[in-house]
C-alpha atoms as an extended CHARMM CRD file, in Angstrom:
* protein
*
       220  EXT
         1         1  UNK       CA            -25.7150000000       -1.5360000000        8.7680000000  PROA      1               0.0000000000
         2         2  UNK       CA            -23.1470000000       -0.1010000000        6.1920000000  PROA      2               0.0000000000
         3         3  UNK       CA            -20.8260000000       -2.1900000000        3.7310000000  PROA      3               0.0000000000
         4         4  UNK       CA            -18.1200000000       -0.8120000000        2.2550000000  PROA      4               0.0000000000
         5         5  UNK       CA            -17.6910000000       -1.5310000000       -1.4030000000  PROA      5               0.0000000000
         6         6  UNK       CA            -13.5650000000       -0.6970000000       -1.0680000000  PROA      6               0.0000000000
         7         7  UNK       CA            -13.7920000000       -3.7790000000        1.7150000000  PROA      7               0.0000000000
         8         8  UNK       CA            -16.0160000000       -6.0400000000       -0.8220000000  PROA      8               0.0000000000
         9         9  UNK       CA            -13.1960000000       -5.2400000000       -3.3260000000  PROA      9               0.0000000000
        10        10  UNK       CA            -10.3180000000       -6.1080000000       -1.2730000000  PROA      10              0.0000000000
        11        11  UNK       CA            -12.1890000000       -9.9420000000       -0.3290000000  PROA      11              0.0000000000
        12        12  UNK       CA            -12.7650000000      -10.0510000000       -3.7170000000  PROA      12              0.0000000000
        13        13  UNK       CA             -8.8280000000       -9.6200000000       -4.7300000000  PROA      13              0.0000000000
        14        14  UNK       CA             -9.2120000000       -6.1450000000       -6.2670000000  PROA      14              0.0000000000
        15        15  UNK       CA             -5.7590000000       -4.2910000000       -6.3000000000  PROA      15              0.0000000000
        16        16  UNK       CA             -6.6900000000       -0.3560000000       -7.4010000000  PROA      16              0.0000000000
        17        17  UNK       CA             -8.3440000000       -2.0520000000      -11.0370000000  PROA      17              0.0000000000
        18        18  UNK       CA            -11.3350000000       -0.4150000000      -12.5220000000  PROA      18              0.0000000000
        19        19  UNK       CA            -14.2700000000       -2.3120000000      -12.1150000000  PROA      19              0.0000000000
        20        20  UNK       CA            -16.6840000000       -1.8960000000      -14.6580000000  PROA      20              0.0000000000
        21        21  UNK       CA            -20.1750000000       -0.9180000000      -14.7430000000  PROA      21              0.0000000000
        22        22  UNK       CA            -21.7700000000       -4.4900000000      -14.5630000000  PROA      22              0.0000000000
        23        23  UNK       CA            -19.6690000000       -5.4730000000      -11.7050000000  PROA      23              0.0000000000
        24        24  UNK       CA            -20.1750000000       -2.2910000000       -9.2960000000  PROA      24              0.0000000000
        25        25  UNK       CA            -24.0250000000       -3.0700000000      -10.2670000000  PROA      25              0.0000000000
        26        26  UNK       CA            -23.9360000000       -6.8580000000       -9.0590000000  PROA      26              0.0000000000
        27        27  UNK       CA            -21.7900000000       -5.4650000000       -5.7590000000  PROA      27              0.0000000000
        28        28  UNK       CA            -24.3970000000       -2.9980000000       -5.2390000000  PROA      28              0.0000000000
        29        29  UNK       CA            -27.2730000000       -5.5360000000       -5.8510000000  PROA      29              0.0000000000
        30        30  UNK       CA            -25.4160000000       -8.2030000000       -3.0310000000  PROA      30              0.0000000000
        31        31  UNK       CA            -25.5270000000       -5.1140000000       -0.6790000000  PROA      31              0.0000000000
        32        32  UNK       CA            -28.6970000000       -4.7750000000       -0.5860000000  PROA      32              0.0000000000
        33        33  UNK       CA            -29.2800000000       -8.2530000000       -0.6250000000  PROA      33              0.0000000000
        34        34  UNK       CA            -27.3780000000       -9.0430000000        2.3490000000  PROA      34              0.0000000000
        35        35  UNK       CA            -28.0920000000       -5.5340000000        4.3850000000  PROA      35              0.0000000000
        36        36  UNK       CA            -32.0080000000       -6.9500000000        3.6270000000  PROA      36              0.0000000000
        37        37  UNK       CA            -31.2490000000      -10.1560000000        5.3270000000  PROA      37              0.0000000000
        38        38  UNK       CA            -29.1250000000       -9.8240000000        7.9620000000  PROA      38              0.0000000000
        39        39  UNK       CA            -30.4180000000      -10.2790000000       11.0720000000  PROA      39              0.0000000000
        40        40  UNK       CA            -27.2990000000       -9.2700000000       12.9140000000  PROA      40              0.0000000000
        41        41  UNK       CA            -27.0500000000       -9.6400000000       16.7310000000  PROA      41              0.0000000000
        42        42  UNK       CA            -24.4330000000       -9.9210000000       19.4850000000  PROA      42              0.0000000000
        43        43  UNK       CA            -22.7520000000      -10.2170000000       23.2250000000  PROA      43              0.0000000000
        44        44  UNK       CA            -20.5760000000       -9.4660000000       25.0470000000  PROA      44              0.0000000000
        45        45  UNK       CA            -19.1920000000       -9.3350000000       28.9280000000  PROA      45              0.0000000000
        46        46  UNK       CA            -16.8750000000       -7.9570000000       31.4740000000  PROA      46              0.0000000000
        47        47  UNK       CA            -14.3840000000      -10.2050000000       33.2860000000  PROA      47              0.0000000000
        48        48  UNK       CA            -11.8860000000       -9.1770000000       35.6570000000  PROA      48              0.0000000000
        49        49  UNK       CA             -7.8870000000      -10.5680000000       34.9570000000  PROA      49              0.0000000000
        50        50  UNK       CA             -6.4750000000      -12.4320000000       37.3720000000  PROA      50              0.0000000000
        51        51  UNK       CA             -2.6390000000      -13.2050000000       36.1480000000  PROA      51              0.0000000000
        52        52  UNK       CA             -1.3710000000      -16.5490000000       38.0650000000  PROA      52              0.0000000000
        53        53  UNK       CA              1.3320000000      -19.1190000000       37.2730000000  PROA      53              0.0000000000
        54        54  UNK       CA              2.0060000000      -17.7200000000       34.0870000000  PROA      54              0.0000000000
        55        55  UNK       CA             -2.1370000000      -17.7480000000       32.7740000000  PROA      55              0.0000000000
        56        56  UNK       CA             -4.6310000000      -15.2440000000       33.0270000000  PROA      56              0.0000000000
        57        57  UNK       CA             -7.7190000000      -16.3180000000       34.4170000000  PROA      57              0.0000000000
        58        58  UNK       CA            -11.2350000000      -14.5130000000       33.6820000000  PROA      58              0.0000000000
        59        59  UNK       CA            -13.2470000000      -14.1870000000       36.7900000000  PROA      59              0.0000000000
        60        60  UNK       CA            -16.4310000000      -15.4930000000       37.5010000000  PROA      60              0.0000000000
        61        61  UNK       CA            -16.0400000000      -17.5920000000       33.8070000000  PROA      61              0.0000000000
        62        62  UNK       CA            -14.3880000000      -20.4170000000       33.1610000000  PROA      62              0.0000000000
        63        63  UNK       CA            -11.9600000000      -18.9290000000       30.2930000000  PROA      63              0.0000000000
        64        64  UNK       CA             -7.9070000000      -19.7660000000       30.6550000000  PROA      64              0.0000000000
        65        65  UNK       CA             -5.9210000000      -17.7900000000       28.7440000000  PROA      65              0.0000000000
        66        66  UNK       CA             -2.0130000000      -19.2680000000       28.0400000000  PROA      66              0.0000000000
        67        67  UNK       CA             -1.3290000000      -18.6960000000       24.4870000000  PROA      67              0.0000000000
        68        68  UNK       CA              1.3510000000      -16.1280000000       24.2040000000  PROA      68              0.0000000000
        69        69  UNK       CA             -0.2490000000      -13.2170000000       21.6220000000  PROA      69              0.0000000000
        70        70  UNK       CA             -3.5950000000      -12.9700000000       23.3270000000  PROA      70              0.0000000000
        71        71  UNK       CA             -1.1870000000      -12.1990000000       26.7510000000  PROA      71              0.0000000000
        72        72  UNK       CA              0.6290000000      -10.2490000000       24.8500000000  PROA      72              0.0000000000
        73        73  UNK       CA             -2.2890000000       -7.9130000000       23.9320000000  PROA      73              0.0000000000
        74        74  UNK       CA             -3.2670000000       -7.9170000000       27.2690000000  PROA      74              0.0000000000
        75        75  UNK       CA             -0.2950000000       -6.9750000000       29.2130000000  PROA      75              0.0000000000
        76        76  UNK       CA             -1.4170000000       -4.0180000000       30.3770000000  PROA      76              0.0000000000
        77        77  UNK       CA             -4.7750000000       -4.9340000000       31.0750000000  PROA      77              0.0000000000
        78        78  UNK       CA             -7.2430000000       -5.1760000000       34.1200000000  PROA      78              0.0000000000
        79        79  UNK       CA            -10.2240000000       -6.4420000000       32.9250000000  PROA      79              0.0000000000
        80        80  UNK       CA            -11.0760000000       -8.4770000000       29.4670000000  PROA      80              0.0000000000
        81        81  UNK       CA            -14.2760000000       -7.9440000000       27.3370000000  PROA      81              0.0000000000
        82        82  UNK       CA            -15.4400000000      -11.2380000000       25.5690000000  PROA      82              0.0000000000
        83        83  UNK       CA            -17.7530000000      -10.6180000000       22.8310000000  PROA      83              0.0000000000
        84        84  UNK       CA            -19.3580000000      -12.7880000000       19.4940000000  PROA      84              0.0000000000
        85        85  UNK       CA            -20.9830000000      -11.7400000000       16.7410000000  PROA      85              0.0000000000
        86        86  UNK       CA            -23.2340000000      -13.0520000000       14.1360000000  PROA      86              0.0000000000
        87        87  UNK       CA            -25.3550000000      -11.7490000000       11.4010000000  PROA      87              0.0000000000
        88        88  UNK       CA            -27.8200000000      -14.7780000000       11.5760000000  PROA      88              0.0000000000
        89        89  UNK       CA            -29.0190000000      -18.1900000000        9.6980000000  PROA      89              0.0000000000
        90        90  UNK       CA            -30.8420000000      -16.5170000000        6.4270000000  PROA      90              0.0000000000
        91        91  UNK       CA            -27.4180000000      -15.4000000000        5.3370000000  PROA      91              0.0000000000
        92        92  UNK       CA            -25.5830000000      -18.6460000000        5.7080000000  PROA      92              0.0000000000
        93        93  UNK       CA            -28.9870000000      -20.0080000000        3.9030000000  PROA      93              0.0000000000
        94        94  UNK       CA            -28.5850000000      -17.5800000000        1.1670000000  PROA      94              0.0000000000
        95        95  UNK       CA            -24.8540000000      -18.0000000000        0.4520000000  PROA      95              0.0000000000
        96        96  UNK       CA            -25.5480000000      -21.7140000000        0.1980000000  PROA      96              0.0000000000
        97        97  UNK       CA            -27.9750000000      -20.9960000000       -2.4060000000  PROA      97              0.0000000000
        98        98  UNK       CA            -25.8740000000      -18.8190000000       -4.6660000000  PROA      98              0.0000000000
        99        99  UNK       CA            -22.9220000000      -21.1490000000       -4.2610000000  PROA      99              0.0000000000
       100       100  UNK       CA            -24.9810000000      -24.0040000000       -5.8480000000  PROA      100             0.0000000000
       101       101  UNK       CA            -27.0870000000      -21.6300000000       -8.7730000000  PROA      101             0.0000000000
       102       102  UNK       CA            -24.9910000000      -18.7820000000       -9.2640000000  PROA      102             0.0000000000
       103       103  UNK       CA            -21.1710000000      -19.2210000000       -8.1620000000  PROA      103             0.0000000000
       104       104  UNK       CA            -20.5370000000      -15.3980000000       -9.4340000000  PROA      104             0.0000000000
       105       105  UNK       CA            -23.0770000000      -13.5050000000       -7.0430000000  PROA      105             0.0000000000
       106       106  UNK       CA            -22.3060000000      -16.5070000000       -4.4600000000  PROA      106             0.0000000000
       107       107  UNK       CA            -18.5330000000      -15.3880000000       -4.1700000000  PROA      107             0.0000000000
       108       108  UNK       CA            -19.7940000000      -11.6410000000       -4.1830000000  PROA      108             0.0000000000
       109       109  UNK       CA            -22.1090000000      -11.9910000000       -1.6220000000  PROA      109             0.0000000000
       110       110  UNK       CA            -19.3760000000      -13.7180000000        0.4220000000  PROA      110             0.0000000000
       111       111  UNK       CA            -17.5580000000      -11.0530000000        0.2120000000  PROA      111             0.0000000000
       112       112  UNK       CA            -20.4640000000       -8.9420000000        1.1270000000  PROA      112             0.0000000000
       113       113  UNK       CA            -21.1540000000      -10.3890000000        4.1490000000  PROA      113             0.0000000000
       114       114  UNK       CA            -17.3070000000      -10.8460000000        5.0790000000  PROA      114             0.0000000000
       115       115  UNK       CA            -17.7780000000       -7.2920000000        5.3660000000  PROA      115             0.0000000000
       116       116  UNK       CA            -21.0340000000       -6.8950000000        7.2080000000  PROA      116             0.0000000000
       117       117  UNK       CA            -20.2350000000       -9.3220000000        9.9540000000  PROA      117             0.0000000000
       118       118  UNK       CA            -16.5450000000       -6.9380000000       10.2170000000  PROA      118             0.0000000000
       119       119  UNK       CA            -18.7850000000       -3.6740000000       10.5630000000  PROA      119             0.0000000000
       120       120  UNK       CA            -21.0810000000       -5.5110000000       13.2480000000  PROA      120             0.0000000000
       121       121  UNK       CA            -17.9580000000       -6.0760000000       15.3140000000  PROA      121             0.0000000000
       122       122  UNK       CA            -16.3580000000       -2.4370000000       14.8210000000  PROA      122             0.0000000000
       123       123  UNK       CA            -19.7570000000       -0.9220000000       15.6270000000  PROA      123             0.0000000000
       124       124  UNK       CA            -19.9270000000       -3.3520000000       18.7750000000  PROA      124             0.0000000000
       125       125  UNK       CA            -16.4010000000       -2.0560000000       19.8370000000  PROA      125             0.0000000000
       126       126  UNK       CA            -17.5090000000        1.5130000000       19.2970000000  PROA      126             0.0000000000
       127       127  UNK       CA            -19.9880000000        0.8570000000       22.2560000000  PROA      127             0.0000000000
       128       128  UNK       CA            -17.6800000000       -0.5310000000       23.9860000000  PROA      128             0.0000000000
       129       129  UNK       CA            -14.6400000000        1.9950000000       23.7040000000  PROA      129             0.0000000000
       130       130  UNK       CA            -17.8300000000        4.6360000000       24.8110000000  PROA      130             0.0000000000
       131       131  UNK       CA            -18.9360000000        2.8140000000       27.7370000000  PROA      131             0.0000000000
       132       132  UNK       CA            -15.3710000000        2.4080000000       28.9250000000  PROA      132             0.0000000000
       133       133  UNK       CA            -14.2670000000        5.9830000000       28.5270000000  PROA      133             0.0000000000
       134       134  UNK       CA            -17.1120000000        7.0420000000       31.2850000000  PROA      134             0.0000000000
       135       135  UNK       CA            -15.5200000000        4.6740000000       33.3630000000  PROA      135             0.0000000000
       136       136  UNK       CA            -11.9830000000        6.3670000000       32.2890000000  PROA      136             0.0000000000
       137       137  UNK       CA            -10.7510000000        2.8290000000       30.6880000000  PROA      137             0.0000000000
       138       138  UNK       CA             -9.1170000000        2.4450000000       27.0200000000  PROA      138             0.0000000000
       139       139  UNK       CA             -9.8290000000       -0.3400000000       24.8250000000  PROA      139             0.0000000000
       140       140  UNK       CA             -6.9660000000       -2.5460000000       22.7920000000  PROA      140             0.0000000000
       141       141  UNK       CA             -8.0230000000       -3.6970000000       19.5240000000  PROA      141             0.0000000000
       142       142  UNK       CA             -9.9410000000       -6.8040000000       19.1830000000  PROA      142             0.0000000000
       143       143  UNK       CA             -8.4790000000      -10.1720000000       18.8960000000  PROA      143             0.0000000000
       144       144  UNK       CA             -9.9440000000      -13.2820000000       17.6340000000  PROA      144             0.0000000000
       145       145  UNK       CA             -9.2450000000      -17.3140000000       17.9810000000  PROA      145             0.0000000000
       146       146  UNK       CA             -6.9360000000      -18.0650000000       15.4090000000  PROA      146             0.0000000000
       147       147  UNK       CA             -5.0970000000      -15.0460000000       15.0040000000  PROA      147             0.0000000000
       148       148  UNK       CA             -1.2340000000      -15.2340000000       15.4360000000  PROA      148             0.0000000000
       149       149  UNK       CA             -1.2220000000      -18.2080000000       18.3530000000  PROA      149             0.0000000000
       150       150  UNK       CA             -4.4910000000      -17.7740000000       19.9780000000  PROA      150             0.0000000000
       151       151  UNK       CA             -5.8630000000      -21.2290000000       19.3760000000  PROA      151             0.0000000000
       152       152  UNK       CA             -8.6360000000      -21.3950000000       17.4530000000  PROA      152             0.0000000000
       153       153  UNK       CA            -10.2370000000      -23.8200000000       19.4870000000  PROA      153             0.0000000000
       154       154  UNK       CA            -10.7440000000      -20.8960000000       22.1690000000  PROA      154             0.0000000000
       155       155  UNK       CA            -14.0400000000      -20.0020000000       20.7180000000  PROA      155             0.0000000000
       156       156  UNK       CA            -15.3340000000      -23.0050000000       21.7220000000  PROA      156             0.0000000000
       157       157  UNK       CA            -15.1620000000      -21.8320000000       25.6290000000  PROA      157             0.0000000000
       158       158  UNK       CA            -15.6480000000      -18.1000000000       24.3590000000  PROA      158             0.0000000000
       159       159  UNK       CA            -19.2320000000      -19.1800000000       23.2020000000  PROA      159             0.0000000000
       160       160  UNK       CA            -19.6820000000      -21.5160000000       26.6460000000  PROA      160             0.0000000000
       161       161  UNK       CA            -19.1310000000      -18.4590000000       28.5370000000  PROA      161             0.0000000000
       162       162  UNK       CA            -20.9560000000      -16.0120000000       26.3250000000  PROA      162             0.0000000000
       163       163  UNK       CA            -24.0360000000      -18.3900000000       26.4380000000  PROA      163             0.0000000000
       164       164  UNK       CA            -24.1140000000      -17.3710000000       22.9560000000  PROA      164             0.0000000000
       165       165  UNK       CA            -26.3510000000      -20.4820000000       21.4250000000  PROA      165             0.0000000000
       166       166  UNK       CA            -29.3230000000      -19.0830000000       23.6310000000  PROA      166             0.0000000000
       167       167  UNK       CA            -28.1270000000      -15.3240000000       23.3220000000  PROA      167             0.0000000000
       168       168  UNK       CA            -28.0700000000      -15.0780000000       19.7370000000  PROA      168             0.0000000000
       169       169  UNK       CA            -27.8940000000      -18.7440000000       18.2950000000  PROA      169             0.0000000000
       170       170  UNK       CA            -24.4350000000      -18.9880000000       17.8920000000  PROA      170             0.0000000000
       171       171  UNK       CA            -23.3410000000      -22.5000000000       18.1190000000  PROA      171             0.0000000000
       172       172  UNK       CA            -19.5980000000      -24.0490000000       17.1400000000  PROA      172             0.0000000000
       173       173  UNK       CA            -18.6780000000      -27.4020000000       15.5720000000  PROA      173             0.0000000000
       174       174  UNK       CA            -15.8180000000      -29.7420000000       16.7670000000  PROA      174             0.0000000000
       175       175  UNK       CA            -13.7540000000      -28.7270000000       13.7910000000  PROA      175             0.0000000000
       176       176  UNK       CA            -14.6280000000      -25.1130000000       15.6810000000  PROA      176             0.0000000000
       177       177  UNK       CA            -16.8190000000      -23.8420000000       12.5610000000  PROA      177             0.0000000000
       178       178  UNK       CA            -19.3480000000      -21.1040000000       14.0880000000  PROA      178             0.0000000000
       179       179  UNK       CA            -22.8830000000      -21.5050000000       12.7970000000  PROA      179             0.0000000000
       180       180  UNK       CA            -23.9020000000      -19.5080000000       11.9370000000  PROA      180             0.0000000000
       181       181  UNK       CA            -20.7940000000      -19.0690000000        9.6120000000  PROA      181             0.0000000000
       182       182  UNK       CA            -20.6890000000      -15.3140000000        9.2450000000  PROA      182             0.0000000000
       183       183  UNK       CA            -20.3140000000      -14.7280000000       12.8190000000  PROA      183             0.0000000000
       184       184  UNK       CA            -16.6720000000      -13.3510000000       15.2140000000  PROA      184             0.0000000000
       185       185  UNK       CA            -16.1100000000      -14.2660000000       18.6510000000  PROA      185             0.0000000000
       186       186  UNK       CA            -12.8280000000      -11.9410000000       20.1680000000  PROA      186             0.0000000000
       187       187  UNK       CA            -11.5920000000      -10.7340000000       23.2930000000  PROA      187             0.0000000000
       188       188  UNK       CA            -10.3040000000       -6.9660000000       23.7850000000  PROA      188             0.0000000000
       189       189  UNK       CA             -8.3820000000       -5.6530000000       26.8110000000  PROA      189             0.0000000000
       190       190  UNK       CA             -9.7530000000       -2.6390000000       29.1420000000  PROA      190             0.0000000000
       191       191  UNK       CA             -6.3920000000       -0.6030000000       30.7760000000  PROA      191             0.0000000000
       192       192  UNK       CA             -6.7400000000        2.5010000000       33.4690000000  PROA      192             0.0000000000
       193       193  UNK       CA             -3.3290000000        2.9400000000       30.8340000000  PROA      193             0.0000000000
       194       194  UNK       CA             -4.4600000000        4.8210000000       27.3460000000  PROA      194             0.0000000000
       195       195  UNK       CA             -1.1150000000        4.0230000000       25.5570000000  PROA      195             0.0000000000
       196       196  UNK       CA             -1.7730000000        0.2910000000       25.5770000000  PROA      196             0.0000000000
       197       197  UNK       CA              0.1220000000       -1.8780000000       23.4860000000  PROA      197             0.0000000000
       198       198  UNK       CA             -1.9840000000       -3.2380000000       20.7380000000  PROA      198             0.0000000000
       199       199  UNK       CA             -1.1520000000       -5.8650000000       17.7620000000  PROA      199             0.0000000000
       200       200  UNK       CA             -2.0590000000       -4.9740000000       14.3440000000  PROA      200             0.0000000000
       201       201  UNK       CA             -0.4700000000       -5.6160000000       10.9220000000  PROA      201             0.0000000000
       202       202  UNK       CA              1.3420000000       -7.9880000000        9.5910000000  PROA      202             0.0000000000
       203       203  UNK       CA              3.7280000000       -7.4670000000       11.1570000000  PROA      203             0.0000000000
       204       204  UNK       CA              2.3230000000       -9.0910000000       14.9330000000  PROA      204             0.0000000000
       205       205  UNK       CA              0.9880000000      -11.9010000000       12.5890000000  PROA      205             0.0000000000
       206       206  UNK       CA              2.3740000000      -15.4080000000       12.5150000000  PROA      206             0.0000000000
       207       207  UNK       CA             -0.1110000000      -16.0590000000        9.1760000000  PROA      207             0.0000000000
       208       208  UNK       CA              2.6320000000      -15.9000000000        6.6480000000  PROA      208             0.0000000000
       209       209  UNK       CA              0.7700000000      -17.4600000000        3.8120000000  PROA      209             0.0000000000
       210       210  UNK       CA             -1.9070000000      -14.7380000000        4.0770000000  PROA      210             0.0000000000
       211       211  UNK       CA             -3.2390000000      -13.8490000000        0.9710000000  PROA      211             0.0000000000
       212       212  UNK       CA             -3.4330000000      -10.4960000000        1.9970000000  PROA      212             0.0000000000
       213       213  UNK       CA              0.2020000000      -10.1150000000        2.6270000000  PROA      213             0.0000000000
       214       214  UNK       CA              1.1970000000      -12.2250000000       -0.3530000000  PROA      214             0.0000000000
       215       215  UNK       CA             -0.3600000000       -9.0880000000       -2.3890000000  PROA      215             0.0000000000
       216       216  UNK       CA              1.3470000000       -6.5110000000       -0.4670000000  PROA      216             0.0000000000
       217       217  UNK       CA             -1.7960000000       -5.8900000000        2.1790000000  PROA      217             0.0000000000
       218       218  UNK       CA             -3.3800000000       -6.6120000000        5.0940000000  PROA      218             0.0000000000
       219       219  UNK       CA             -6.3520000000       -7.5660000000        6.1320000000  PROA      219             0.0000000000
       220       220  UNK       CA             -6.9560000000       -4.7380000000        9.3110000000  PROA      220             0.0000000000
């Protein structure tokens, strides 16, 4: 596992300021920390589309797709990958800890582990986008519950179908809080097309009060 310190930076709010010796020490320490801890682990599976009555229904699961962005990213896809991600229960434990004793390395090691559970997911889709290409399919990018209109409360039936609690112990609340916190669920689209049309940016993003955008960024 890798963490980028420019990705700990931007979930801590950093805008191109220097950061001084004390503070790239304490990053550096939460690193570690979290890298140590992590007991990252994940899923994923195959489902052919079947587009009816204005849905798209994955095959052989129980997952109904209607809201209009995750179609949209899908438009030019035959089959759908549905995958979660988590990087386990120590971390959550160990965040809980620092938020109570130490709210300075607590918001840092958020931040850390914001950006482990991110490379966990791009190194997932990396495996993916391989084992696709010998089967001469292209990937979109991924796309998660609660992004643009994709209800949230999709990753409910995204973890149903995954099996995830026995998996890899990823459970959901009714508020749709995945515990373990530092965990992903998302769908990405497999095309026989390569130029598929993917949304990325702000500007396919219906969060307008983003902090990320508020500061000029984004959070891809």
């Amino acid at each position: 596992m890798e963490i980028d310190k420019n990705e700990v930076l931007r979930y801590l709010g950093y805008k191109n300021q220097k950061i001084d010796k004390n503070m790239t020490n304490l990053i550096d320490e939460c690193t570690r920390e979290i890298i140590d801890i992590s007991e990252a682990s994940s899923v994923y599976e195959i489902f052919d589309i079947e587009r009816k009555n204005g849905f798209l229904f994955l095959l052989g699961s129980t997952l109904v797709l209607k809201d209009n962005d995750i179609k949209d990213l899908l438009i030019n896809s035959d089959k759908c990958v549905v995958m979660a991600a988590t990087l386990g229960t120590a971390v959550d434990s160990r965040l809980a800890y620092y938020s109570r004793f130490d709210i300075t390395k607590g918001v840092i090691m958020d931040a850390c582990a914001s950006t482990a559970i991110e490379y966990v997911c791009d190194d997932l889709q990396d495996e993916i986008m391989k084992n696709s290409l010998k089967e001469d399919l292209y990937i979109t990018t991924r796309y998660s519950p609660g992004y643009g209109d994709f209800a949230i409360d999709n990753g409910v039936e995204i973890l149903n179908v995954l099996d995830a609690y026995k998996k890899i112990g990823l459970s959901i609340t009714e508020n749709s809080i995945m515990l373990p916190r530092k965990s992903v669920t998302a769908l990405i689209g497999l095309s026989k097309t390569k130029n598929l049309k993917k949304r990325t940016g702000c500007a396919s993003c219906k969060n307008v009060g983003c902090e990320f955008r508020k500061d000029g960024g984004c959070c891809e």
